[in-house]
N, C-alpha and C positions, 0 to 999 in steps of 0.2 A: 628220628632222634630230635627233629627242632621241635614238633609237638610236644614231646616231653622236655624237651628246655624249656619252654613258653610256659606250659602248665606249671614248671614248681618255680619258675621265676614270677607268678602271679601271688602267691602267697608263702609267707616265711613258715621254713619248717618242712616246706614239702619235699626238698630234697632227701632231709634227716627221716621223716615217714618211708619215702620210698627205698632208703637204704636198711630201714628196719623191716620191711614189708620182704626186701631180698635177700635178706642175712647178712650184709657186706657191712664193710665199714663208710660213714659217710663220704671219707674224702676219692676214695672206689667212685661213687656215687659222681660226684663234680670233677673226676677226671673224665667221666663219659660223655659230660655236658658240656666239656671246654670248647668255646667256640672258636679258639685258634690251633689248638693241637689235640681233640678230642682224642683217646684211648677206646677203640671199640667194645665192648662187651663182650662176652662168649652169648653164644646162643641162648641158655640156659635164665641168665637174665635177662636178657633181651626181650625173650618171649616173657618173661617177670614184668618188666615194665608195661608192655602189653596189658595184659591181665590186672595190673595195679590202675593203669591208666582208666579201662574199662570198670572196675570198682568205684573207682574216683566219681565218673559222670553219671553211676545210677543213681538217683533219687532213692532217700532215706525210705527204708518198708513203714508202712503206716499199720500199726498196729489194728487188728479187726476187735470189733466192738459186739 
């Protein structure tokens, strides 16, 4: 979970993506990331965040010519 705190506290907005990317609502979102009384996730997006985070660091496909 602190990778994914790190990652959308790097740039604004990425919380709001990742809550759209899970279906939830964003404040769902910054309850999971609270770093005094975080709210755990269910599985389901856990494993979401996972999968978003791994989307995040691929490099853009470079179109073939």
């Amino acid at each position: 979970m602190e990778y994914v705190r790190r990652h959308c506290d790097q740039q604004r907005g990425r919380k709001a993506a990742l809550a759209k990317y899970l279906g939830v609502q964003p404040h769902m979102v910054s309850a999971w990331l609270d770093k005094k009384e975080p709210v755990k996730p269910n599985a389901e997006n856990a494993l979401g965040m996972v999968e978003w985070l791994q989307k995040q660091s691929r490099p853009p496909a470079v179109p073939a010519i």
